[in-house]
C-alpha positions as CSV (number, residue, x, y, z in Angstrom):
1,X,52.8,-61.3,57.4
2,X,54.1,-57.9,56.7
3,X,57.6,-56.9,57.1
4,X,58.3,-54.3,59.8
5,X,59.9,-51.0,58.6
6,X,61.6,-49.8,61.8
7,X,64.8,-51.0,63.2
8,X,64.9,-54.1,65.8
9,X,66.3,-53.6,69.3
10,X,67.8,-56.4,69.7
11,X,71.6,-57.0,68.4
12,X,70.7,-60.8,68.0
13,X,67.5,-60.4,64.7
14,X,66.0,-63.7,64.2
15,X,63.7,-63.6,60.7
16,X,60.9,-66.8,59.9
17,X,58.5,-66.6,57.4
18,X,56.1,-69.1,56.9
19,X,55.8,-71.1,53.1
20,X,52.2,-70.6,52.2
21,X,51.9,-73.8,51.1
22,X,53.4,-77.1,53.0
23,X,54.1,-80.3,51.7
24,X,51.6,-82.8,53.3
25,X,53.8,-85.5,54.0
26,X,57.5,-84.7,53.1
27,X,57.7,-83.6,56.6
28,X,57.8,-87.1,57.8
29,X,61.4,-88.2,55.8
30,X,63.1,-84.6,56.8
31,X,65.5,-86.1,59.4
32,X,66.5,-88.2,56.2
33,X,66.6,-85.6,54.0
34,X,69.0,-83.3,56.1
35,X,71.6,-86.2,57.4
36,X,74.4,-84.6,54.9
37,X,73.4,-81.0,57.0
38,X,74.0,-82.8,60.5
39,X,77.0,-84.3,59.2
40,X,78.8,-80.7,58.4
41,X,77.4,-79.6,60.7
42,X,78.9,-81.7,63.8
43,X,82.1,-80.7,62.4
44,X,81.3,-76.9,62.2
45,X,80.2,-77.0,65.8
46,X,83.3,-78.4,66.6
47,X,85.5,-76.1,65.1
48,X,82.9,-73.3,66.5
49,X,83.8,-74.7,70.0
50,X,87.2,-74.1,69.2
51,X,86.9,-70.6,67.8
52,X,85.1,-69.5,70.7
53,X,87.9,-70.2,73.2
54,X,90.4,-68.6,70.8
55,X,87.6,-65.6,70.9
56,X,87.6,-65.9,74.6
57,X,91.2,-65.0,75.2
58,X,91.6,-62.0,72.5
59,X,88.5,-60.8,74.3
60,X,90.5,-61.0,77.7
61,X,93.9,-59.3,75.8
62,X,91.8,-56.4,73.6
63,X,88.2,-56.7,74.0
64,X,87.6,-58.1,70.6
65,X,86.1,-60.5,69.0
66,X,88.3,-61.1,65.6
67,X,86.0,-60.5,62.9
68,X,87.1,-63.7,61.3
69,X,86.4,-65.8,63.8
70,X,83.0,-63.7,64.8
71,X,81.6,-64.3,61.4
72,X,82.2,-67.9,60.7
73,X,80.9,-68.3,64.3
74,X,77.7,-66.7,62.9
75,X,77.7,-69.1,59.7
76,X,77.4,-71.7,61.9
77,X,74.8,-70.5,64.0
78,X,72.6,-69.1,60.8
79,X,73.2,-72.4,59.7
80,X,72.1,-74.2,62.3
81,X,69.4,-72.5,62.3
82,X,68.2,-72.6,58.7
83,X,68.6,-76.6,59.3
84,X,66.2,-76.3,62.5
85,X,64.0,-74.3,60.4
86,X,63.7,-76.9,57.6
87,X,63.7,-79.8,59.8
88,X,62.0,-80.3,63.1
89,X,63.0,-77.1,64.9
90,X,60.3,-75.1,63.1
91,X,59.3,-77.4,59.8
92,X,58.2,-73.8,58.8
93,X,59.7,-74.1,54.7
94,X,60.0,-76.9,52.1
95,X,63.0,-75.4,50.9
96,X,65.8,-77.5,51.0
97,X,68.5,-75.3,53.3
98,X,71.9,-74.1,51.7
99,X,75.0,-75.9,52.3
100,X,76.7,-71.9,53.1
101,X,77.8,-70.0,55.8
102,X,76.6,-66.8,54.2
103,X,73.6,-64.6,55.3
104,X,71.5,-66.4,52.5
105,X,68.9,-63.7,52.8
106,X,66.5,-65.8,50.3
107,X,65.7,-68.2,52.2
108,X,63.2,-67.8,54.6
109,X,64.9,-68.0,57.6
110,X,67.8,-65.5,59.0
111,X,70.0,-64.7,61.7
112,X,72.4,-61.5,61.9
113,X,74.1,-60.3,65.2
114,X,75.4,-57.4,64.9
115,X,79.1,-56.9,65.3
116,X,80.3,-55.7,68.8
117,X,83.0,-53.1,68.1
118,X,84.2,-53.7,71.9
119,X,83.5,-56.2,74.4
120,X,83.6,-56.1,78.3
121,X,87.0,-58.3,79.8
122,X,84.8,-58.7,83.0
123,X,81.8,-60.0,81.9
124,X,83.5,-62.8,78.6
125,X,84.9,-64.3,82.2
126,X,81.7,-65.0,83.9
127,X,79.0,-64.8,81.0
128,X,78.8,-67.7,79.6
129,X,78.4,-69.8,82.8
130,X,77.5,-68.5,85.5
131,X,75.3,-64.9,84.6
132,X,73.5,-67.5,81.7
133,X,72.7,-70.4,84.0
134,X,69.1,-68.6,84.5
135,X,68.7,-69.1,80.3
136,X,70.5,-72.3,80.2
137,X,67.5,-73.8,82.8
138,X,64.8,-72.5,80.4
139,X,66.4,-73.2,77.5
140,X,66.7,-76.7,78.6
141,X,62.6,-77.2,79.0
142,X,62.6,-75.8,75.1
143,X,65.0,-78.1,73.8
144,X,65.5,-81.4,76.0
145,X,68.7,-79.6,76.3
146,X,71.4,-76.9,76.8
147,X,72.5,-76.3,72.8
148,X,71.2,-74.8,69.5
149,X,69.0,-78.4,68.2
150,X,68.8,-79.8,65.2
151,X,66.4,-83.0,66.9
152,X,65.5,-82.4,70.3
153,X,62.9,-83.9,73.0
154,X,61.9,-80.4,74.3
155,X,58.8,-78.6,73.8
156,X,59.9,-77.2,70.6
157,X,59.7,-80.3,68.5
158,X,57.0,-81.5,70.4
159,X,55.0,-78.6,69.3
160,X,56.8,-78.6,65.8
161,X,55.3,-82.6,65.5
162,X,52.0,-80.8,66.4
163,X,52.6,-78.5,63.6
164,X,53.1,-81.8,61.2
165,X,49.8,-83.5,62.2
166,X,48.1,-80.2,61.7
167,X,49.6,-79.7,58.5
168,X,49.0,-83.6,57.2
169,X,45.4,-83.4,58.6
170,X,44.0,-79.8,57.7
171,X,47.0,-78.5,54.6
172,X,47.6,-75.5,57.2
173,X,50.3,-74.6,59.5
174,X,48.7,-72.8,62.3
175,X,49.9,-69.5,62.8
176,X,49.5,-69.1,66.5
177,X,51.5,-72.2,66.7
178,X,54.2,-70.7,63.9
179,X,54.4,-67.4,66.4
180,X,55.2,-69.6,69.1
181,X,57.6,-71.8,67.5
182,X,59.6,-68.9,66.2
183,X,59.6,-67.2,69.4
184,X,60.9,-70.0,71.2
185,X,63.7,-70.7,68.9
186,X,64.4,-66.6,69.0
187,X,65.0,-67.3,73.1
188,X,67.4,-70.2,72.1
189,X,69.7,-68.3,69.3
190,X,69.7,-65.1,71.9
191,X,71.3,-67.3,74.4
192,X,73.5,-69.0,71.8
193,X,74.8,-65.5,70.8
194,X,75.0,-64.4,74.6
195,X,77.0,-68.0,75.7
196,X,79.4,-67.9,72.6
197,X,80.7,-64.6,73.6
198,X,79.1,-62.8,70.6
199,X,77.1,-59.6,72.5
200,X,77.3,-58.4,75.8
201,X,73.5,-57.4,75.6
202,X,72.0,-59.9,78.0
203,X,68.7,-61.9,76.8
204,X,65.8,-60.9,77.7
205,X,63.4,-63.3,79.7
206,X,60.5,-62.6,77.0
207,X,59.3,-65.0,74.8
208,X,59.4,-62.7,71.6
209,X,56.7,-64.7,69.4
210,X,56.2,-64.1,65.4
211,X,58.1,-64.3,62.4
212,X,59.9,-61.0,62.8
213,X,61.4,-59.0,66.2
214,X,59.9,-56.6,68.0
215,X,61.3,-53.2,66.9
216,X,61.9,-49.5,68.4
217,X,58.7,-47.8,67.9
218,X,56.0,-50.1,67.4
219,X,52.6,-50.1,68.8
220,X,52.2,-51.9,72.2
């Protein structure tokens, strides 16, 4: 998997690479393994929660979005998503995930959003509700549910458990399955981003599939 050497589109970039070599079985005692990661983490979404309606308001007063309050937002999200990755979102690394808010570029998967300089009054009023409902509906098929996952019932950890098997039975992680995976959880952090009030750049419906996002000049 090469790494692209053009510049993404998107302001939400969502980075997976694959370990090229997977633990048989370790899989299989993950969700004990990252019970200290939901634990913070239940805590962080809370307080994320809380930052996003302080966000909400000095979006309303000055159409920004503290760059404080953005960033530790991010932590969570990269966060959760490095959890997701490890665990049954992805199972895509053996690599135990950082306890860190940071950018962690290291580890093998990332999130950045790129900070908006100046937000829209009308749309941090509406966006997150009612012009998202469309994502929140397919968001909820990926998921079992309308949130960033660490365990779900959706399709994604049904298709990540079809990634274990796979793994357990044949020592390889399929890599059409991988592409899928990521680009599933791509849709969900997009949306995330979008809902918590972090771009204005509405999500695409297109299921973006592969360890690394499309970018501005590649071959169609």
């Amino acid at each position: 998997m090469n790494t692209p050497s053009t510049t993404p589109h998107a302001p939400v970039v969502v980075t997976a690479e694959l370990d090229s070599r997977l633990s048989r079985w370790l899989w299989l005692v993950k969700w004990i393994l990252v019970i200290p990661h939901w634990i913070v983490l239940f805590f962080l979404w809370i307080a994320f929660l809380v930052v996003t309606v302080i966000a909400f308001f000095a979006i309303l007063f000055t159409e920004r979005f503290p760059r404080g309050l953005f960033d530790f937002n991010l932590g969570v999200l990269r966060w959760s998503w490095r959890v997701s990755y490890y665990s049954y979102g992805a199972l895509g690394t053996d690599r135990y995930p950082p306890f860190s808010l940071g950018p962690e570029p290291g580890y093998p998967a990332r999130l950045d959003i790129v900070y908006p300089e100046r937000l829209s009054r009308s749309q941090v009023l509406v966006k997150w509700w009612l012009l998202a409902i469309p994502h929140y509906l397919v968001i909820a098929f990926f998921t079992g549910g309308m949130e960033v996952h660490w365990w779900s019932g959706g399709l994604i950890t049904l298709l990540t458990l079809i990634a274990g098997f796979a793994v357990a039975f044949t020592d390889r992680y399929p890599r059409d399955l991988f592409a899928l995976i990521v680009g599933l959880n791509r849709w969900v952090l997009r949306v995330a981003a979008y809902a918590s009030l972090m771009t204005d750049a509405y999500p695409p419906f297109r299921l973006d599939q592969g360890g690394y996002e499309p970018v501005v000049g590649a071959a169609r």
